[in-house]
N, C-alpha and C positions, 0 to 999 in steps of 0.2 A: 881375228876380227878386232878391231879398232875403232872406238865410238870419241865422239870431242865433240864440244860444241866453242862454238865460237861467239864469245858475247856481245863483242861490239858488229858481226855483221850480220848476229842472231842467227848463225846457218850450224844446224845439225850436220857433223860431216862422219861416215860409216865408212871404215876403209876395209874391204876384204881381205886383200890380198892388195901386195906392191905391184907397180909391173909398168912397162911401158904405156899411156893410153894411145889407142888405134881411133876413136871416136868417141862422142859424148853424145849421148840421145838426151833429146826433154822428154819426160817423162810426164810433165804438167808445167803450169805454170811457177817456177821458179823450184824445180823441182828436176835434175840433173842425174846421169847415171854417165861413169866413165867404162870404155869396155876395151878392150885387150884386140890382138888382133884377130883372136879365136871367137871373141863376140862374150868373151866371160867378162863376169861385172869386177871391175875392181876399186870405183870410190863411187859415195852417195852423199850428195849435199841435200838439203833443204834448205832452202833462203829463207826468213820467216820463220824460225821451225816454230818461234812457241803461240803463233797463230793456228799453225797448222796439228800442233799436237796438242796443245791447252795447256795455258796458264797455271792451273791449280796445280798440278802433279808433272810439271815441266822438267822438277830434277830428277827422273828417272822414267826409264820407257822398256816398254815389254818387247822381248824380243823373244818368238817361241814364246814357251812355257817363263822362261824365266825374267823378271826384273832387275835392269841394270842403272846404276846407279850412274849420268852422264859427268865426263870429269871434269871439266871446267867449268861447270854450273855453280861456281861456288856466289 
């Protein structure tokens, strides 16, 4: 897994896995899932992300149990 945030289009992008996309579901509003042709997820954007996640604690986000530090939140 592969986490990056993009700062000029403020989009949180989570990549699982590589792979061909087959389709993209919205998931919400500005809020995207790429999926393979088996239906498995393989990227996640959020547009907005530090609306949608908060401002205060924007440079890291909990994933599971653990705390990951996002890498271009510099």
């Amino acid at each position: 897994m592969k986490i990056s945030y993009d700062k000029e289009a403020d989009a949180l992008n989570i990549e699982f896995k590589t792979g061909p996309v087959d389709k993209t579901v919205e998931l919400s509003p500005l809020m995207f899932l790429d999926l393979d042709k088996k239906g498995n997820p393989l990227y996640l954007e959020i547009i907005g992300a530090r609306e949608r996640v908060g401002k205060k604690n924007f440079g890291k986000i909990m994933i599971g149990k653990k705390l990951i530090g996002l890498p271009a939140f510099a």
